[in-house]
PQR file of N, CA, C, O and H, with PARSE charges and radii, in Angstrom:
ATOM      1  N   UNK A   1     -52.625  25.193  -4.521 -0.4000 1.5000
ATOM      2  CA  UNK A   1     -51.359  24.671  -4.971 -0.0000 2.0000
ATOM      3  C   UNK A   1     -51.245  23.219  -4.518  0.5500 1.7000
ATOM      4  O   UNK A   1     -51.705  22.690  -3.506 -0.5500 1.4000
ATOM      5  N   UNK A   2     -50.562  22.732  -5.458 -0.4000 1.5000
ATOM      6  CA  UNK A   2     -50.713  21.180  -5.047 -0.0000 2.0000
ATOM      7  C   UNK A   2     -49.118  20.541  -5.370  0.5500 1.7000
ATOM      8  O   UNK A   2     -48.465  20.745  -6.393 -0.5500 1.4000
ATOM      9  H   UNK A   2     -50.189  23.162  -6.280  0.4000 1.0000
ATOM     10  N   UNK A   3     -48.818  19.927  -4.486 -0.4000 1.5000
ATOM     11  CA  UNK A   3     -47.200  19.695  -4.542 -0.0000 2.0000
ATOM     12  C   UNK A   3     -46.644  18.091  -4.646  0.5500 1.7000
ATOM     13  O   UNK A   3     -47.304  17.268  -4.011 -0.5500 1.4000
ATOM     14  H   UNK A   3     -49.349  19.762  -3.655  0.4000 1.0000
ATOM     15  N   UNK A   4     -45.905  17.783  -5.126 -0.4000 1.5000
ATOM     16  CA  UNK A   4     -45.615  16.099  -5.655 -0.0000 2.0000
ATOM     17  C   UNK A   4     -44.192  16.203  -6.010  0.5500 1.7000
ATOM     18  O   UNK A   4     -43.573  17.176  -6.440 -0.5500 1.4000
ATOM     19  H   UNK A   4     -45.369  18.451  -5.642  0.4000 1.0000
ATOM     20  N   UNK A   5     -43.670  14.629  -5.660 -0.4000 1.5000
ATOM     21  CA  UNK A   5     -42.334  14.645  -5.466 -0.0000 2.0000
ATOM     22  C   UNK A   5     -42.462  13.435  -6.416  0.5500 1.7000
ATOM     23  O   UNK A   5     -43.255  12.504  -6.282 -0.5500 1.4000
ATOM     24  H   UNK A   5     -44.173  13.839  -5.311  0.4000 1.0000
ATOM     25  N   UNK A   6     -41.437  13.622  -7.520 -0.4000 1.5000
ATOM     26  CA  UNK A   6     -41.356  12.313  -8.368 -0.0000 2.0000
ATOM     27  C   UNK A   6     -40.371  11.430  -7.949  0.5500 1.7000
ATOM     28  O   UNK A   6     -39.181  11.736  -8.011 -0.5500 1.4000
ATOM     29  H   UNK A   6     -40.792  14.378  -7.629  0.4000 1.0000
ATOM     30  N   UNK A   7     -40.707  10.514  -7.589 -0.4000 1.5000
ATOM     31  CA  UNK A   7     -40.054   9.331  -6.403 -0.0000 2.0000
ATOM     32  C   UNK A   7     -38.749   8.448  -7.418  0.5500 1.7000
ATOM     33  O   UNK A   7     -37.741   7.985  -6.885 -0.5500 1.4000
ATOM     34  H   UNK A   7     -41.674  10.266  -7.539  0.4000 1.0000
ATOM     35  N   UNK A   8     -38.971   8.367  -8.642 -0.4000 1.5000
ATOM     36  CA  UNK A   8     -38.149   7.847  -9.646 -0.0000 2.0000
ATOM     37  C   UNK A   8     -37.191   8.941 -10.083  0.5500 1.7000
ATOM     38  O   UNK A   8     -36.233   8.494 -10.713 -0.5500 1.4000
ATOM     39  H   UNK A   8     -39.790   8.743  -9.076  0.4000 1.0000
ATOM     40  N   UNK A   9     -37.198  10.672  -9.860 -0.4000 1.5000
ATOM     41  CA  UNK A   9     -36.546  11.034 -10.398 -0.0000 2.0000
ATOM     42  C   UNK A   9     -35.579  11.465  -9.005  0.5500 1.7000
ATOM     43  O   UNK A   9     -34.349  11.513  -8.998 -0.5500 1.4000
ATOM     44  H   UNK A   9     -37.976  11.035  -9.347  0.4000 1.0000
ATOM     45  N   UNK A  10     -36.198  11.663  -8.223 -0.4000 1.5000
ATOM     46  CA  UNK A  10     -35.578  12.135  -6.315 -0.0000 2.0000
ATOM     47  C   UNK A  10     -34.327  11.379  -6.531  0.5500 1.7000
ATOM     48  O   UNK A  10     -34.496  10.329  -7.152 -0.5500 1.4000
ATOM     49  H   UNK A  10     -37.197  11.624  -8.229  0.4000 1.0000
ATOM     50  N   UNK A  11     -32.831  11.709  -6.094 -0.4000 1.5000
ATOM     51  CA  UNK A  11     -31.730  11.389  -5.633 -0.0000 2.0000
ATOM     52  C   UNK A  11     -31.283  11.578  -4.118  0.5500 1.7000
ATOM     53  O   UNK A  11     -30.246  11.141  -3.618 -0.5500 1.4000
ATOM     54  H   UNK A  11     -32.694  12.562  -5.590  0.4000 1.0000
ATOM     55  N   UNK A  12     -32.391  12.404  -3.420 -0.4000 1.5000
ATOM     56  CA  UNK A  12     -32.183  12.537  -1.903 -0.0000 2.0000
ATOM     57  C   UNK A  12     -31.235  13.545  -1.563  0.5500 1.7000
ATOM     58  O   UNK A  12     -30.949  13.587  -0.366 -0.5500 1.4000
ATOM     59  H   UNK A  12     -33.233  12.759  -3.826  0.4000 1.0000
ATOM     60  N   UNK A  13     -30.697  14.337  -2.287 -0.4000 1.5000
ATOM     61  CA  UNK A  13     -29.638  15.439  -2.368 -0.0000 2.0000
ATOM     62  C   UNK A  13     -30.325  16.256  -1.161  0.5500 1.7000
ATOM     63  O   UNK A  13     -29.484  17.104  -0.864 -0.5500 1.4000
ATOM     64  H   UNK A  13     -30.930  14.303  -3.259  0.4000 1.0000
ATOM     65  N   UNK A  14     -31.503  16.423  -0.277 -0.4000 1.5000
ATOM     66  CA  UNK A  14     -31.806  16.824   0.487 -0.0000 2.0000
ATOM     67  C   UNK A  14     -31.861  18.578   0.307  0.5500 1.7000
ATOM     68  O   UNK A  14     -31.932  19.257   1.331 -0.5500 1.4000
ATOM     69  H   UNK A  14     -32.187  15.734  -0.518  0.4000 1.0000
ATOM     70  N   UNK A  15     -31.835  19.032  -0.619 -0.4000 1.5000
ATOM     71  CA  UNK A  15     -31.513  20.596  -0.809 -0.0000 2.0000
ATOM     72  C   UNK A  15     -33.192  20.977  -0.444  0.5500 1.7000
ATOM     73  O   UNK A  15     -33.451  22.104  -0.023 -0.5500 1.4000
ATOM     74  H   UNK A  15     -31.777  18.481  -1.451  0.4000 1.0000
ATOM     75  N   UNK A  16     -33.848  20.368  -0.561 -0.4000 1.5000
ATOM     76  CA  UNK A  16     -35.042  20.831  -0.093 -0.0000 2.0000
ATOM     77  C   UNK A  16     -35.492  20.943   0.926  0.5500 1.7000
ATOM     78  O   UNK A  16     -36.407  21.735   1.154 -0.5500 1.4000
ATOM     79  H   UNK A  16     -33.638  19.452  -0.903  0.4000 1.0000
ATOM     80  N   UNK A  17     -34.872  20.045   1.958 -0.4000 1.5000
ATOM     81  CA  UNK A  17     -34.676  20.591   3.094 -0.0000 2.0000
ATOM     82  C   UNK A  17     -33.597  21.418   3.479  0.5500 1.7000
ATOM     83  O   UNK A  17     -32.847  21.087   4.397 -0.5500 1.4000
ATOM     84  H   UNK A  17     -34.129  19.402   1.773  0.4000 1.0000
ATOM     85  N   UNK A  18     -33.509  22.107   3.063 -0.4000 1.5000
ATOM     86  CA  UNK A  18     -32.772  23.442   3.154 -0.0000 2.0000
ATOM     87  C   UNK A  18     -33.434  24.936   2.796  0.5500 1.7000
ATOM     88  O   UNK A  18     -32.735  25.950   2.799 -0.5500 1.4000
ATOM     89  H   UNK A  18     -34.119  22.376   2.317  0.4000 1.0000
ATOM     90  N   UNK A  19     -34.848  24.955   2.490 -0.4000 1.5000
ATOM     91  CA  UNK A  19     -35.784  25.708   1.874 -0.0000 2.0000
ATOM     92  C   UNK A  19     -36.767  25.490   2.694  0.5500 1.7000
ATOM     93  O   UNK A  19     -36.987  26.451   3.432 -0.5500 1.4000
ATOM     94  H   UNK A  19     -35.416  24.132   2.488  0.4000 1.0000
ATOM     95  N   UNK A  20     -37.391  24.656   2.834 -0.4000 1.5000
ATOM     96  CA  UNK A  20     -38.715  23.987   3.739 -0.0000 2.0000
ATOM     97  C   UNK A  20     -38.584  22.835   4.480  0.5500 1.7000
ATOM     98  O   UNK A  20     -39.175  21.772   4.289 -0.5500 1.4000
ATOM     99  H   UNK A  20     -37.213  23.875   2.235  0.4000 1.0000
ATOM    100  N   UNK A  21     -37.824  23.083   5.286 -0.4000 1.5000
ATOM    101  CA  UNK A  21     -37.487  21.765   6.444 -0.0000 2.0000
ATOM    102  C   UNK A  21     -38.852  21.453   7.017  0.5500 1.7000
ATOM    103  O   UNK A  21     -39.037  20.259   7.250 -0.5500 1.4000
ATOM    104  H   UNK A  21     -37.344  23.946   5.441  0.4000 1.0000
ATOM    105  N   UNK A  22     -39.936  22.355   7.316 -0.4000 1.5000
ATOM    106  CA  UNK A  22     -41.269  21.996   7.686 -0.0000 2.0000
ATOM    107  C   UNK A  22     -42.177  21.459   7.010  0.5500 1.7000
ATOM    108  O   UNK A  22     -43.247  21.090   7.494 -0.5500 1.4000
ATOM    109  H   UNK A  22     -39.785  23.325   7.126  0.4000 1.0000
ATOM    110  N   UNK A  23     -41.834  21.345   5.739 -0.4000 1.5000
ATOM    111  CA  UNK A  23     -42.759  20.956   4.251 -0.0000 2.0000
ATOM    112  C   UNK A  23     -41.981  19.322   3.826  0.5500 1.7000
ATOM    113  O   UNK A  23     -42.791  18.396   3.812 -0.5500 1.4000
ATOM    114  H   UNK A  23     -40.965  21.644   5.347  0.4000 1.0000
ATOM    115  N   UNK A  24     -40.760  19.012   3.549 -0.4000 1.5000
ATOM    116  CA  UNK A  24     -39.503  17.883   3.098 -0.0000 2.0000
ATOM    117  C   UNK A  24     -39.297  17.189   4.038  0.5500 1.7000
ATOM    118  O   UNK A  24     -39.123  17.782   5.103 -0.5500 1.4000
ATOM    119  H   UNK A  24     -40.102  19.765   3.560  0.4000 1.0000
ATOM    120  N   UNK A  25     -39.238  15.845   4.042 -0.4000 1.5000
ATOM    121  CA  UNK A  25     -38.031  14.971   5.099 -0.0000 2.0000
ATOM    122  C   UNK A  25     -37.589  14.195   3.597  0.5500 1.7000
ATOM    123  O   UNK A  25     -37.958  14.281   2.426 -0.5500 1.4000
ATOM    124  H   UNK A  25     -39.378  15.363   3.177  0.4000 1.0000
ATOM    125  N   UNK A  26     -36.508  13.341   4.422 -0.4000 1.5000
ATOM    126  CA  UNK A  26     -36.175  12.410   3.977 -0.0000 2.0000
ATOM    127  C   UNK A  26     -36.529  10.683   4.428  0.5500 1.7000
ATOM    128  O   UNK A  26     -36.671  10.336   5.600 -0.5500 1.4000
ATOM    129  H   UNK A  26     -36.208  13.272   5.374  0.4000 1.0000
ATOM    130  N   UNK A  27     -36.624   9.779   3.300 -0.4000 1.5000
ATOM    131  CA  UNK A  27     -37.165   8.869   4.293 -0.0000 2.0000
ATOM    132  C   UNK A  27     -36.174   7.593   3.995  0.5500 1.7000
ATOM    133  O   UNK A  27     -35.255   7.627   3.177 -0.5500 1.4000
ATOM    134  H   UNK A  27     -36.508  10.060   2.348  0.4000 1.0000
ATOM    135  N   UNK A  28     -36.434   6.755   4.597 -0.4000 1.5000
ATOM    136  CA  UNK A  28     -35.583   5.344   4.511 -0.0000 2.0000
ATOM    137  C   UNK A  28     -34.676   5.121   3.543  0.5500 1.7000
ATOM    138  O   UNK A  28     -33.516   4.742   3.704 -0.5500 1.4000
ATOM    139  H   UNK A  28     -37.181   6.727   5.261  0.4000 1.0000
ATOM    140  N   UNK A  29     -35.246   5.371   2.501 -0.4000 1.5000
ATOM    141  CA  UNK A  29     -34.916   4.806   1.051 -0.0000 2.0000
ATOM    142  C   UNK A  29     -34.195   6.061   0.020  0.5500 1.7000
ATOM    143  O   UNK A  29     -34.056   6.038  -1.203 -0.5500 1.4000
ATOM    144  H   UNK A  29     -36.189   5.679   2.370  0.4000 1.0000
ATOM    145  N   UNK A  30     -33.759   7.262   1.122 -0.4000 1.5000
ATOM    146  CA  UNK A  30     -33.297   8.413   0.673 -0.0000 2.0000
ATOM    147  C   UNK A  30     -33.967   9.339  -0.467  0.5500 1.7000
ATOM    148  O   UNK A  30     -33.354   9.829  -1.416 -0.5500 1.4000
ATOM    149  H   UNK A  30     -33.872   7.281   2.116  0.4000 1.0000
ATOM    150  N   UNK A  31     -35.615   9.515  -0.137 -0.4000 1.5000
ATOM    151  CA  UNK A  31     -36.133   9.903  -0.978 -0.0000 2.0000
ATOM    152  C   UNK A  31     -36.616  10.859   0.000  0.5500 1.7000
ATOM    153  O   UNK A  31     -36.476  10.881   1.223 -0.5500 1.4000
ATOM    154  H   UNK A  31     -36.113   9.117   0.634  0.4000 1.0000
ATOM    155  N   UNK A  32     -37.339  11.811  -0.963 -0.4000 1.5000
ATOM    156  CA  UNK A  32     -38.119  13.473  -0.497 -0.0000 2.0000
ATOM    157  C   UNK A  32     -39.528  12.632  -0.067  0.5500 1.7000
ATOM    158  O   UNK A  32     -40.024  11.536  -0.329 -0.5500 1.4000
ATOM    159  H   UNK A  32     -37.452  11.793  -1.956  0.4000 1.0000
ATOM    160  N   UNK A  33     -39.713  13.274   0.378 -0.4000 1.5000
ATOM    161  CA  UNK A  33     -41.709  12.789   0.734 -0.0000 2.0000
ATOM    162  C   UNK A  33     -42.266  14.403   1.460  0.5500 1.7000
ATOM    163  O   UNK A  33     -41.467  15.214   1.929 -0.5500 1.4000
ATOM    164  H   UNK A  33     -39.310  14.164   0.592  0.4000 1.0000
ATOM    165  N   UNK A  34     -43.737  14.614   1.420 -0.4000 1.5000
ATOM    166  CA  UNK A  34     -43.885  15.814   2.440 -0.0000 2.0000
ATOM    167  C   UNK A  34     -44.491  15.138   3.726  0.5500 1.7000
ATOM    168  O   UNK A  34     -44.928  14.010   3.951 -0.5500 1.4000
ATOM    169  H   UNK A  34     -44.387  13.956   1.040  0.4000 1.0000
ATOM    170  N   UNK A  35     -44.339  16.290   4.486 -0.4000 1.5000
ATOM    171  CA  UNK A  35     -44.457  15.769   5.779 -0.0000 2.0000
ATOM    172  C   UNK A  35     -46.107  16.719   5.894  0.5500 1.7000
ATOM    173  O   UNK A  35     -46.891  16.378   6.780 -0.5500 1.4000
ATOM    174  H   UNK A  35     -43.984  17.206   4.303  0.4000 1.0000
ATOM    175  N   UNK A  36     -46.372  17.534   5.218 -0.4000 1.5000
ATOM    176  CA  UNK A  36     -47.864  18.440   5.147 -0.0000 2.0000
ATOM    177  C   UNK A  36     -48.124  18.348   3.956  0.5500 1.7000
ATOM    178  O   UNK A  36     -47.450  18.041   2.972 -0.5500 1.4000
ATOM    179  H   UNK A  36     -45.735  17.811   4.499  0.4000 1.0000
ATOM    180  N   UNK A  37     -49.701  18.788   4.188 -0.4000 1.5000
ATOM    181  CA  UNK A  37     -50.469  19.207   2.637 -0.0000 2.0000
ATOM    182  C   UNK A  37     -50.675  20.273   2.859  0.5500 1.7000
ATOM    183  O   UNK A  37     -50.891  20.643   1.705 -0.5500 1.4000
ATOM    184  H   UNK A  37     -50.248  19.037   4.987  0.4000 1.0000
ATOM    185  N   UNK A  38     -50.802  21.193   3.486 -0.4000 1.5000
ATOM    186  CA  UNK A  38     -51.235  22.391   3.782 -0.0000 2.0000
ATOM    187  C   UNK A  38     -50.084  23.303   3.620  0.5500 1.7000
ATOM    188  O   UNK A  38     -49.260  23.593   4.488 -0.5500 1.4000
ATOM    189  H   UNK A  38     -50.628  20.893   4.423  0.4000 1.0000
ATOM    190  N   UNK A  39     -50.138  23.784   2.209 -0.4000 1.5000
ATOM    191  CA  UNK A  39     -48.755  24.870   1.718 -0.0000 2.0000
ATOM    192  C   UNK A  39     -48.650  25.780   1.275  0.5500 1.7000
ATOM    193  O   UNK A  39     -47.702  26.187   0.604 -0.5500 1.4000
ATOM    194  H   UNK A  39     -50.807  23.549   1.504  0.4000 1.0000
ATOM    195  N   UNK A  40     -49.797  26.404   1.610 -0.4000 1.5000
ATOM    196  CA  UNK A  40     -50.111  27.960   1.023 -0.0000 2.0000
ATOM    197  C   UNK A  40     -49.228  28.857   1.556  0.5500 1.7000
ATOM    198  O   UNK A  40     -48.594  29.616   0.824 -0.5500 1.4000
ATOM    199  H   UNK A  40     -50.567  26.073   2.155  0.4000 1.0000
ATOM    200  N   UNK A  41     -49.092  28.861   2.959 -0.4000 1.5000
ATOM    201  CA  UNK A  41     -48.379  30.022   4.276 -0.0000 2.0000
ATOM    202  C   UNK A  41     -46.559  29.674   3.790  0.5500 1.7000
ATOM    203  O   UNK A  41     -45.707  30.292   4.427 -0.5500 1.4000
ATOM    204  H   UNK A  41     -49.607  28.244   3.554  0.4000 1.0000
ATOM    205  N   UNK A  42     -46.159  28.837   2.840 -0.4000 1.5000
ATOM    206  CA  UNK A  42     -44.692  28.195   2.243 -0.0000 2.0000
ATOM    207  C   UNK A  42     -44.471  28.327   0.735  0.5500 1.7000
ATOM    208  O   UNK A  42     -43.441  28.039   0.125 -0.5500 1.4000
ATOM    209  H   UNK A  42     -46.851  28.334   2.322  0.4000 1.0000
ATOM    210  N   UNK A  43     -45.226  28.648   0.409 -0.4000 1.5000
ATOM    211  CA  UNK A  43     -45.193  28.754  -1.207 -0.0000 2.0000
ATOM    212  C   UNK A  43     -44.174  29.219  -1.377  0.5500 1.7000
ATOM    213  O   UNK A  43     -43.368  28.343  -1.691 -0.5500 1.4000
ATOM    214  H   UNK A  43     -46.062  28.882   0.905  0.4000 1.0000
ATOM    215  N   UNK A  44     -43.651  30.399  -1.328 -0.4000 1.5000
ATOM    216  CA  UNK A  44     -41.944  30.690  -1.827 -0.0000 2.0000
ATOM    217  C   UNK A  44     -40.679  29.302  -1.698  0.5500 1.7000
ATOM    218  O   UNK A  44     -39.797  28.841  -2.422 -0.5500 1.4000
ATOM    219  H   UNK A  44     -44.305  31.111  -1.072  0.4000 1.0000
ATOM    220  N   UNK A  45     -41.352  28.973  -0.055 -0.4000 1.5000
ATOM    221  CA  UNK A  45     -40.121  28.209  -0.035 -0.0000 2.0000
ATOM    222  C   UNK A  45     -39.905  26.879  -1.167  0.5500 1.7000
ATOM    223  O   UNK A  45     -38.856  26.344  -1.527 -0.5500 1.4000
ATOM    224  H   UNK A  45     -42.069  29.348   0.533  0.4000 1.0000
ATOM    225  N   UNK A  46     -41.130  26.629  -1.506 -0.4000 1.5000
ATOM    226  CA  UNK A  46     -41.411  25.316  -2.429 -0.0000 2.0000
ATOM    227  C   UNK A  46     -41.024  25.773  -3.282  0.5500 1.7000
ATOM    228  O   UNK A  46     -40.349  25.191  -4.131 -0.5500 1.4000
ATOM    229  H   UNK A  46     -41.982  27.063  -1.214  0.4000 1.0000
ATOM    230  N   UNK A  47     -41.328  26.894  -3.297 -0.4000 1.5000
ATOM    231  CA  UNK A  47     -41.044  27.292  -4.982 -0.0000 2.0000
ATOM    232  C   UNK A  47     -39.064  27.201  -5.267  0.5500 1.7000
ATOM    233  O   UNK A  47     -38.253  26.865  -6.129 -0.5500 1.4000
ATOM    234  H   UNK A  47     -41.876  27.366  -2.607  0.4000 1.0000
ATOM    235  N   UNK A  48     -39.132  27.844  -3.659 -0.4000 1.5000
ATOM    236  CA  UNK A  48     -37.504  28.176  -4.111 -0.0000 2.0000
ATOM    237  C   UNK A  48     -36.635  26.712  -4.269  0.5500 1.7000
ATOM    238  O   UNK A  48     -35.657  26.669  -5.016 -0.5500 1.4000
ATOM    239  H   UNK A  48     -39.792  28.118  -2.958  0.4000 1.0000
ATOM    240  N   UNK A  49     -37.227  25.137  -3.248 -0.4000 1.5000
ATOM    241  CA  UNK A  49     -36.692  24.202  -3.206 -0.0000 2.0000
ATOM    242  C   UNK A  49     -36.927  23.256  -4.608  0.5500 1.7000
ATOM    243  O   UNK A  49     -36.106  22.435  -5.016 -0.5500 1.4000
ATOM    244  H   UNK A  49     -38.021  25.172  -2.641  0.4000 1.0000
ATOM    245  N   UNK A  50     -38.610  23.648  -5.429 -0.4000 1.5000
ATOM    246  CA  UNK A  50     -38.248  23.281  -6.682 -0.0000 2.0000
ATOM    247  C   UNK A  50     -37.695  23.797  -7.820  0.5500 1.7000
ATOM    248  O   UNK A  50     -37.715  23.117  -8.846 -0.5500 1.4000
ATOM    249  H   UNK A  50     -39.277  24.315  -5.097  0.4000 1.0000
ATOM    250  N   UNK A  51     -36.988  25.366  -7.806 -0.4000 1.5000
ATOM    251  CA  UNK A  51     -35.894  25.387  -8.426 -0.0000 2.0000
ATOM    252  C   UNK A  51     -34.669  25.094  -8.316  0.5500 1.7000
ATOM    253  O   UNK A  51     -33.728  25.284  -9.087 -0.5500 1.4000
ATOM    254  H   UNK A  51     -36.972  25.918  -6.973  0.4000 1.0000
ATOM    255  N   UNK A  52     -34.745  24.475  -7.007 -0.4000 1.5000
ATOM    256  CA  UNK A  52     -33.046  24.384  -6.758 -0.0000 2.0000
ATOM    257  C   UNK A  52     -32.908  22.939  -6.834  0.5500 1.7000
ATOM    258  O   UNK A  52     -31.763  22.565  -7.089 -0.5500 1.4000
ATOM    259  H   UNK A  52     -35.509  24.321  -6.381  0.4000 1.0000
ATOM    260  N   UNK A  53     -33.761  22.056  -6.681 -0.4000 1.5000
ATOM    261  CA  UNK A  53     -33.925  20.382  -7.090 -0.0000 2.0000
ATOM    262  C   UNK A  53     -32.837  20.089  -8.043  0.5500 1.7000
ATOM    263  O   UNK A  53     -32.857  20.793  -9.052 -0.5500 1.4000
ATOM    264  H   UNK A  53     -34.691  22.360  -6.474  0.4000 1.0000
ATOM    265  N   UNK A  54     -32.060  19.370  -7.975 -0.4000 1.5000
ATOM    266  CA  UNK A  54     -31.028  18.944  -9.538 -0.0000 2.0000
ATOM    267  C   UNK A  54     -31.817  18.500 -10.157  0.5500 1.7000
ATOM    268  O   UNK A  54     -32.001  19.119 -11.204 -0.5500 1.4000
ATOM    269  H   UNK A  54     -32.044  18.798  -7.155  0.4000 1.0000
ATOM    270  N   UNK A  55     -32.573  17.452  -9.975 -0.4000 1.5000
ATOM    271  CA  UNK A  55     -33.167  16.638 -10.619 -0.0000 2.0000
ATOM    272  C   UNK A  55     -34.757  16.902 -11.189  0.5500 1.7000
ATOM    273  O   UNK A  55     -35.338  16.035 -11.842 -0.5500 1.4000
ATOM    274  H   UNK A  55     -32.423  16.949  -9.124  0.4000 1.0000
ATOM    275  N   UNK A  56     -35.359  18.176 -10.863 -0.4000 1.5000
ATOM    276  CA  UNK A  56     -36.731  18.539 -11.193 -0.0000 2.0000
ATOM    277  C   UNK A  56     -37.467  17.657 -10.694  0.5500 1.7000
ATOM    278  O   UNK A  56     -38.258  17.044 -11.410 -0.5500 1.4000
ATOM    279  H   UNK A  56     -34.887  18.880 -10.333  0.4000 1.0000
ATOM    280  N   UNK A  57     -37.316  17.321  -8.858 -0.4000 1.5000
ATOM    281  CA  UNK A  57     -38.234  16.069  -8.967 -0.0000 2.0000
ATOM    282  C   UNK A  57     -39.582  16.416  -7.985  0.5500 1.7000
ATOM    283  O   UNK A  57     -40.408  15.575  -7.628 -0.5500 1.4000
ATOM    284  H   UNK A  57     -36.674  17.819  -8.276  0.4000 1.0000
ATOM    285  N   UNK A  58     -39.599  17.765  -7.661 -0.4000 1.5000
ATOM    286  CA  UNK A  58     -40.583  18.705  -7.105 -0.0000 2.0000
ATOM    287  C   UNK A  58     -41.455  19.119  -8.110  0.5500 1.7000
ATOM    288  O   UNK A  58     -41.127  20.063  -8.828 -0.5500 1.4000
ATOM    289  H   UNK A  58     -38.928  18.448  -7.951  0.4000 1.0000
ATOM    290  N   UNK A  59     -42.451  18.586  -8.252 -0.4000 1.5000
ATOM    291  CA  UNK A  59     -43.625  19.083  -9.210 -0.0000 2.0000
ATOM    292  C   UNK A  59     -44.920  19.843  -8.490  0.5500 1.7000
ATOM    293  O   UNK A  59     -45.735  19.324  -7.727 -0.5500 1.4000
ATOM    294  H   UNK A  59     -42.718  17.819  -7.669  0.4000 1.0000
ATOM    295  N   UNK A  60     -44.876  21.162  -8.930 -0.4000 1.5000
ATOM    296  CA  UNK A  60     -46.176  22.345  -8.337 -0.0000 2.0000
ATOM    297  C   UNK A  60     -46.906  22.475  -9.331  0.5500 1.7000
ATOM    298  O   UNK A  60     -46.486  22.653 -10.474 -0.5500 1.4000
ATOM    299  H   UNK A  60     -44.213  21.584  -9.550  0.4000 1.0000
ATOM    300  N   UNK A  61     -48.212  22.391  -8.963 -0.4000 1.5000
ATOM    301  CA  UNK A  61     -49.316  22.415 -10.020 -0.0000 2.0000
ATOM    302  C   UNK A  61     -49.944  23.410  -9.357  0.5500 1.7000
ATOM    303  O   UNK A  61     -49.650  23.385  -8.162 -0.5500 1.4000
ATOM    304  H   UNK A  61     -48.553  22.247  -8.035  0.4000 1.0000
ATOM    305  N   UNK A  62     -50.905  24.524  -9.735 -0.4000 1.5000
ATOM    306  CA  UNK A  62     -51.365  25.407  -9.277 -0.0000 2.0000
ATOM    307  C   UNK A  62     -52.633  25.547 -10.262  0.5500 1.7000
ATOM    308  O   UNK A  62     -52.852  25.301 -11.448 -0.5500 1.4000
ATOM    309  H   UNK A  62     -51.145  24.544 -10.706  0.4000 1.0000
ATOM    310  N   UNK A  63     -53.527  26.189  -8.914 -0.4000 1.5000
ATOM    311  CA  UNK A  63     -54.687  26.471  -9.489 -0.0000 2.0000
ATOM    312  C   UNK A  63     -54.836  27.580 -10.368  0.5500 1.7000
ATOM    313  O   UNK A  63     -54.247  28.659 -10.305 -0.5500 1.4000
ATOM    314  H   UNK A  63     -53.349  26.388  -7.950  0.4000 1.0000
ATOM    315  N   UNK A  64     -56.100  27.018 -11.597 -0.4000 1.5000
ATOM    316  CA  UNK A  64     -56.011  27.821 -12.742 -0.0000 2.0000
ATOM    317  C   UNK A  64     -56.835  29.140 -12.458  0.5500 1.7000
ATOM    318  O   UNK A  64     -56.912  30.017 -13.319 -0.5500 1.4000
ATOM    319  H   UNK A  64     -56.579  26.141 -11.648  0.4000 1.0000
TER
END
């Protein structure tokens, strides 16, 4: 699984850290960034913080 935050669409609403506080920060400029690459043992939570994104700005790509 491979995880990406679209930096143009992010509003910083922070709801994702509310799902994966160990995976999300926030940074300077009030944007998402991850703080790991390693997200296998979190997958729900990503999953659950990129449905709850307003903005769809959590993008999961997964292996085929």
């Amino acid at each position: 699984m491979k995880v990406s935050i679209d930096q143009n669409s992010c509003i910083g609403s922070a709801l994702c850290l509310g799902f994966a506080p160990d995976v999300f920060d926030i940074d300077e400029t009030n944007k998402a960034y991850l703080l790991r690459t390693d997200l296998d043992d979190v997958r729900r939570s990503i999953e659950e913080a990129a449905e709850m994104c307003p903005m769809n700005a959590i993008v999961i790509e997964t292996d085929a």
